[in-house]
C-alpha positions as CSV (number, residue, x, y, z in Angstrom):
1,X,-0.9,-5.5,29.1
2,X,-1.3,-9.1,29.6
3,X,-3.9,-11.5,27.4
4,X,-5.6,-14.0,28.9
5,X,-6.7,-17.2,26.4
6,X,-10.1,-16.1,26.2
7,X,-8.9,-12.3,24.8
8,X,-10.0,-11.8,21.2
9,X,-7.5,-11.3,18.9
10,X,-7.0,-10.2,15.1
11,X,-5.1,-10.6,12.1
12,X,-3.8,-7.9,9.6
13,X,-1.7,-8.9,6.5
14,X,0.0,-5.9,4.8
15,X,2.6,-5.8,1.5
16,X,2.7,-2.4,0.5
17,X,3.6,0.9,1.9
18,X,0.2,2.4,1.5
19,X,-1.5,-0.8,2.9
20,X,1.0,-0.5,5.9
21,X,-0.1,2.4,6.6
22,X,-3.4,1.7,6.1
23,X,-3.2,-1.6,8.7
24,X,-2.1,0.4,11.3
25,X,-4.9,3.5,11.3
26,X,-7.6,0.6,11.1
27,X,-6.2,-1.1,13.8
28,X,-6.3,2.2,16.2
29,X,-9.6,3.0,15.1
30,X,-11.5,-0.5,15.6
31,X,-9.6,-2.8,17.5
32,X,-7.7,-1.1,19.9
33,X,-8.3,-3.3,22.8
34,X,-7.7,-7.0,21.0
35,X,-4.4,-8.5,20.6
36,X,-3.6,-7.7,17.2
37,X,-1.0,-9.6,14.8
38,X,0.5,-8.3,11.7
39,X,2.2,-10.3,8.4
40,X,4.6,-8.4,6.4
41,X,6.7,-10.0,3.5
42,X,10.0,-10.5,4.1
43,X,11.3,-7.9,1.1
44,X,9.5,-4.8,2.9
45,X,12.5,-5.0,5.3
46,X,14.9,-2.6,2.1
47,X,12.1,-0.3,2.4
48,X,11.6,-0.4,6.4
49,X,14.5,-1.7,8.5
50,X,12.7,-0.5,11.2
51,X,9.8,-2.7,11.1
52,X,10.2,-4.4,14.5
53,X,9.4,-0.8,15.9
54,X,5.8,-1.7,15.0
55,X,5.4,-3.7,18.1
56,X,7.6,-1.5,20.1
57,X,5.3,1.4,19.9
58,X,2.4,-0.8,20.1
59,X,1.3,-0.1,16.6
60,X,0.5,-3.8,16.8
61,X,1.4,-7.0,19.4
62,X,3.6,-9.1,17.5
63,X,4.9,-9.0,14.1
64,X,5.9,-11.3,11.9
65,X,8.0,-11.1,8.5
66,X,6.2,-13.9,5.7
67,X,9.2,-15.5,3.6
68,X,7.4,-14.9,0.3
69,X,10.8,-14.3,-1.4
70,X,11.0,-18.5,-0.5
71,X,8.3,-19.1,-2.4
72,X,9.1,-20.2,-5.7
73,X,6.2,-19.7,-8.4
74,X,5.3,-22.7,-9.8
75,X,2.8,-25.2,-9.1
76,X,-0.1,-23.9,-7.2
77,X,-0.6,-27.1,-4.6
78,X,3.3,-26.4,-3.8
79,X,2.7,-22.8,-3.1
80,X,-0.2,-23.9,-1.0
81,X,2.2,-26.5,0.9
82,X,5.0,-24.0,1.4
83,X,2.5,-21.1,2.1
84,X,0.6,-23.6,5.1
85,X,4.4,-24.6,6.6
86,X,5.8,-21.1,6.6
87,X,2.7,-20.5,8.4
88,X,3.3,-22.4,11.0
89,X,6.5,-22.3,11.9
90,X,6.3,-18.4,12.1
91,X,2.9,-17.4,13.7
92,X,2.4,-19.5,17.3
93,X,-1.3,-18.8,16.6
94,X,-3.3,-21.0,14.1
95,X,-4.9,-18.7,11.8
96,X,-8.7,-20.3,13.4
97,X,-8.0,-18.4,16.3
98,X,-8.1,-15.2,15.2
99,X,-11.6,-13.2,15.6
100,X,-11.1,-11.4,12.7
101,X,-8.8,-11.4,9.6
102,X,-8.4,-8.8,7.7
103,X,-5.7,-9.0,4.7
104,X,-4.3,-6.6,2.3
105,X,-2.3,-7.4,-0.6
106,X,-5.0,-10.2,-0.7
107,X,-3.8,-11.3,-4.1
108,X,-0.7,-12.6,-2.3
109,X,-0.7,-16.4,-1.5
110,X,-1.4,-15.8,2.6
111,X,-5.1,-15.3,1.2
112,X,-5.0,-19.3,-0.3
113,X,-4.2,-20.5,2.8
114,X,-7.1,-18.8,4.5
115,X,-9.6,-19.9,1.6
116,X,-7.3,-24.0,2.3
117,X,-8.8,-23.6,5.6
118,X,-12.1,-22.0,5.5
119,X,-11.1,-19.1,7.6
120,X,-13.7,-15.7,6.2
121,X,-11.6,-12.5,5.6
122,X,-12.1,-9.1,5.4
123,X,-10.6,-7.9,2.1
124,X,-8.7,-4.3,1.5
125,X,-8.5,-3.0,-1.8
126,X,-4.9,-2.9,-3.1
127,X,-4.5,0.4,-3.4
128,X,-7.3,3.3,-3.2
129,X,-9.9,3.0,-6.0
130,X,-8.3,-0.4,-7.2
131,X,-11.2,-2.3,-6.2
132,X,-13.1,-1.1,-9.6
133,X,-9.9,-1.2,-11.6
134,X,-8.5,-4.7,-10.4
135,X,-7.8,-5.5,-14.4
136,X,-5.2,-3.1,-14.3
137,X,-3.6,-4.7,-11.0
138,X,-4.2,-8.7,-12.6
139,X,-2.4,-7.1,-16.0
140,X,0.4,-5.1,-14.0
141,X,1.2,-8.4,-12.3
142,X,0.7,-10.7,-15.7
143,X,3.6,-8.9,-17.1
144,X,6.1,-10.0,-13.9
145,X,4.8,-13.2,-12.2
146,X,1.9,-14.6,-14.3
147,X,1.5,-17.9,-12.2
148,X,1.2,-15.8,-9.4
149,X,-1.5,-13.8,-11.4
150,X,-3.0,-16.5,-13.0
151,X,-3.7,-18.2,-9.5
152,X,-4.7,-14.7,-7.8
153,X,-6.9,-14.3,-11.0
154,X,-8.7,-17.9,-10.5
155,X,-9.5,-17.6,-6.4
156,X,-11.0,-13.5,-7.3
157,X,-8.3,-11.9,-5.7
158,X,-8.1,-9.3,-7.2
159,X,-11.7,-7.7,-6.7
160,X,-12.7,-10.0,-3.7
161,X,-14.8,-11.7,-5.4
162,X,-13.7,-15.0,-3.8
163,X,-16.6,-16.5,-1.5
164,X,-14.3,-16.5,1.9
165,X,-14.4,-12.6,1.7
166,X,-16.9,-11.3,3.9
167,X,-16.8,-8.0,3.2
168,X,-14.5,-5.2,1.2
169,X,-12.9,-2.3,2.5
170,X,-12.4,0.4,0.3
171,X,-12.1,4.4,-0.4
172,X,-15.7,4.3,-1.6
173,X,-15.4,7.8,-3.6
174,X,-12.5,6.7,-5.6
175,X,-14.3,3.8,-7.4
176,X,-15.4,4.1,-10.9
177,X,-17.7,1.8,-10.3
178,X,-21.1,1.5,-8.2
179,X,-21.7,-2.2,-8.2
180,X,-19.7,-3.1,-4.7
181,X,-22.2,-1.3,-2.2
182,X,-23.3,-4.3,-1.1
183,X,-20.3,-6.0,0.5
184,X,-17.7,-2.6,0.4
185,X,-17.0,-0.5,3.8
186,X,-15.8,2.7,3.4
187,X,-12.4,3.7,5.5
188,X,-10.4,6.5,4.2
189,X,-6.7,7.1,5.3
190,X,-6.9,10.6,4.7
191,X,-10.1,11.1,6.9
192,X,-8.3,9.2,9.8
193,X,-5.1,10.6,9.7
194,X,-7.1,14.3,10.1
195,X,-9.1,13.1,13.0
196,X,-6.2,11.7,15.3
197,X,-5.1,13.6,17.8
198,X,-1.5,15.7,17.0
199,X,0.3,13.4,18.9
200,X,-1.1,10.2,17.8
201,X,-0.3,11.6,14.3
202,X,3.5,12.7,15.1
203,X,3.9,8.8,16.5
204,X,3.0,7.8,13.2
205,X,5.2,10.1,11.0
206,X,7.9,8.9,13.5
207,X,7.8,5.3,12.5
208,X,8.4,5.8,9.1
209,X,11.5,8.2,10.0
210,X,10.5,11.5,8.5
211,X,10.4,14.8,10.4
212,X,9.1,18.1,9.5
213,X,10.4,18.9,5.4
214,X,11.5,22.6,4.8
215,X,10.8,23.6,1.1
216,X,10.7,26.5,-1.2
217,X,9.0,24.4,-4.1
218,X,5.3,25.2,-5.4
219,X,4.0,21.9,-6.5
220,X,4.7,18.2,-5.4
221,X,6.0,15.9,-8.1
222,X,4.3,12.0,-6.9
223,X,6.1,9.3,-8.8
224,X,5.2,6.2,-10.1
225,X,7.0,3.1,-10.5
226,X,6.3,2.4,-14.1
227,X,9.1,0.3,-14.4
228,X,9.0,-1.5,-12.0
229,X,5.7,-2.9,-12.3
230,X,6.9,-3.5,-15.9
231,X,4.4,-1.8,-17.7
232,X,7.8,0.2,-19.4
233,X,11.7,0.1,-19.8
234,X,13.1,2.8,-17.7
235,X,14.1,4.9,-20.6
236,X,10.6,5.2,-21.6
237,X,9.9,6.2,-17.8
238,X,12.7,8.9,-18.0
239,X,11.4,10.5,-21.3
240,X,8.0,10.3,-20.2
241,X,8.6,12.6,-17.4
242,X,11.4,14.5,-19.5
243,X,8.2,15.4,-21.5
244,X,6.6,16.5,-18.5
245,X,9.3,18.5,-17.8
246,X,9.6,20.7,-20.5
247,X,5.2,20.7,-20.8
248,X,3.5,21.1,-18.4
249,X,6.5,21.4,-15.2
250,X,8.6,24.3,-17.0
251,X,9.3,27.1,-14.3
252,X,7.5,25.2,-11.7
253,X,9.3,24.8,-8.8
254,X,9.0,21.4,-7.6
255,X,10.1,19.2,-4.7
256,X,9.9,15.4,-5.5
257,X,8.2,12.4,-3.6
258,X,9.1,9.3,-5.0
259,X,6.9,6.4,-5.1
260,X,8.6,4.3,-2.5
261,X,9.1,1.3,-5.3
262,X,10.2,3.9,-8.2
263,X,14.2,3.1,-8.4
264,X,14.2,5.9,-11.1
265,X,17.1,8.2,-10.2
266,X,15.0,12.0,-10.8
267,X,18.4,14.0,-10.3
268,X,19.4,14.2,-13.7
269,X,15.6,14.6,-15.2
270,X,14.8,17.4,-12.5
271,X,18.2,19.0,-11.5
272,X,16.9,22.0,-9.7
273,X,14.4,20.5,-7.9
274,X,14.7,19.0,-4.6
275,X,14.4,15.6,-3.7
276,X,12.6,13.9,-0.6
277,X,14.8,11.0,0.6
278,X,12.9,9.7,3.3
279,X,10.5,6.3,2.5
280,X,6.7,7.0,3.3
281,X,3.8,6.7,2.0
282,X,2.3,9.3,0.0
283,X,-0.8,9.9,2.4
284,X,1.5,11.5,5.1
285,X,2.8,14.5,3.1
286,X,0.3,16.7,4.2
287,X,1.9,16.3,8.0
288,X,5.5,16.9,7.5
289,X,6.1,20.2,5.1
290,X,7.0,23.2,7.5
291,X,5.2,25.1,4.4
292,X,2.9,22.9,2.3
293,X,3.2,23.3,-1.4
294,X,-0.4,24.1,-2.6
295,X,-0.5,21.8,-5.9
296,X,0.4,18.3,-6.7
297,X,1.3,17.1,-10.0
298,X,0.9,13.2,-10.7
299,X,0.8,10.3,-13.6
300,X,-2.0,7.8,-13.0
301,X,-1.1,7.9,-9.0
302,X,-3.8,6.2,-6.8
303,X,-1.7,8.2,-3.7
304,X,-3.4,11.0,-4.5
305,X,-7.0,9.8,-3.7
306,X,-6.3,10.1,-0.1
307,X,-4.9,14.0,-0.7
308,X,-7.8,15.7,-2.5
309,X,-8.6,17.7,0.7
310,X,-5.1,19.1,1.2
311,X,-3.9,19.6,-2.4
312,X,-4.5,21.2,-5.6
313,X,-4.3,18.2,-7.7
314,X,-3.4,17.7,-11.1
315,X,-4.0,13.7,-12.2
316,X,-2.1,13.6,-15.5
317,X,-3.1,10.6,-18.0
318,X,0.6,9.4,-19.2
319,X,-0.7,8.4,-22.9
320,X,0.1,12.0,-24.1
321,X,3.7,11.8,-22.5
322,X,4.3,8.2,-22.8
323,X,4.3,8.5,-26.9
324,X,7.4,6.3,-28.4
């Protein structure tokens, strides 16, 4: 297809796997006509080599990696500086031109080039139901990065409370909060993923390189990246889910989906259960099991708000098993 200057054209910045995902449902479902761009940072290439397939499959137009591992953390008017050039030298579209912008992982600095130049943005929540816990996203990141968090923190990028957002999009039934309805627009994942036709849905799967799984487990094990995020030493993961374990997993057959920023190694905690290699985001294992497990078993996971309609879930709070 062929654009002519005058066709519209929007703008989706994604970091995560979930918001990856996410991007590309909400770009089939509302702007499947305009030109659409996507940002992706340049570390989501260990997770998904095959990101350039994006465009090939018309997922989106163009796509474009963000060097945010080039961005040094210090002063915030550098950031800005480096932020605007790398800009520019990768997308040959200013960022006025765009009809709409919509930007998850808004706490990343793409967002304080958009406020620089007074460009209104749609806002995602992080993650589903992170809009009404964004402390625990400003905290996770504190821990890590706190200039980047600090700054985030200052511009209300973590609950989109900055004044350039013009509206919220959220998973409206995981919130714990009611006092978004004015500004928040509901999109769920899992909603979408059920109403697209079989093949749309198998194009999807395909992209993130899983096929149909064949298991004998009961239960799905989710994963979190505890560690990672540094909210715990790795030990203190293993033995909280050692705990688990020998609680509440003993006899239950499991088959394990690792969250796809958990670098734990599960082998030697769960040696008879099997192990999903493939990277994908948690929202798609209701598509690729031969023979679905009926329950799901998690720690704090927000993967499972988007699978309440195809699981049994049990959402276990870690302070029990997290104990020194």
């Amino acid at each position: 297809m062929k654009y002519t200057l005058d066709k519209p054209m929007v703008l989706y910045h994604a970091v995560s796997s979930y918001q990856l995902l996410e991007v590309m449902l909400h770009r089939m479902v509302y702007h499947p006509m305009e030109k659409a761009v996507l940002l992706l940072p340049d570390f989501i290439v260990g997770k998904y080599p095959q990101y350039r397939k994006l465009a090939r499959r018309k997922f989106f137009d163009e796509v474009y990696l963000f060097p945010y591992l080039h961005i040094p953390h210090r002063e915030e008017r550098e950031i800005l500086e480096d932020t605007a050039r790398y800009y520019r030298q990768i997308v040959p579209h200013p960022v006025t031109a765009f009809q709409k912008v919509y930007v998850a992982g808004a706490h990343f600095y793409f967002s304080l080039y958009l406020i620089e130049q007074r460009v209104p943005f749609s806002f995602f929540e992080d993650a589903a139901g992170m809009l009404s816990r964004a402390q625990e996203l400003y905290d996770a990141l504190l821990v890590k990065f706190p200039i980047h968090a600090k700054i985030a923190q200052k511009y209300g990028l973590f609950d989109g409370s900055n004044p350039w957002v013009r509206e919220i999009i959220c998973l409206k039934h995981a919130q714990t909060k009611e006092n978004f309805a004015d500004r928040t627009i509901d999109f769920s994942v899992e909603n979408t993923l059920d109403g697209l036709s079989e093949p749309v849905r198998r194009k999807v799967i395909r992209f993130f390189r899983t096929g149909k799984l064949r298991t004998r487990a009961d239960a799905v094990l989710l994963t979190q990246h505890f560690a990672n995020l540094g909210m715990m030493g790795e030990e203190e993961q293993s033995r909280m889910y050692e705990r688990l374990r020998d609680d509440l997993l003993r006899d239950v057959r499991l088959v394990i989906k690792k969250h796809p920023d958990d670098t734990l190694d599960y082998r030697r905690i769960f040696p008879k259960a099997e192990q999903i290699r493939a990277v994908f985001p948690s929202e798609l294992l209701p598509y690729v099991f031969v023979r679905k497990p009926e329950k799901l078993y998690t720690f704090d996971s927000t993967g499972c708000e988007n699978l309440r309609g195809h699981f049994m879930i049990y959402q276990i709070g870690r302070e029990y098993y997290a104990k020194p």
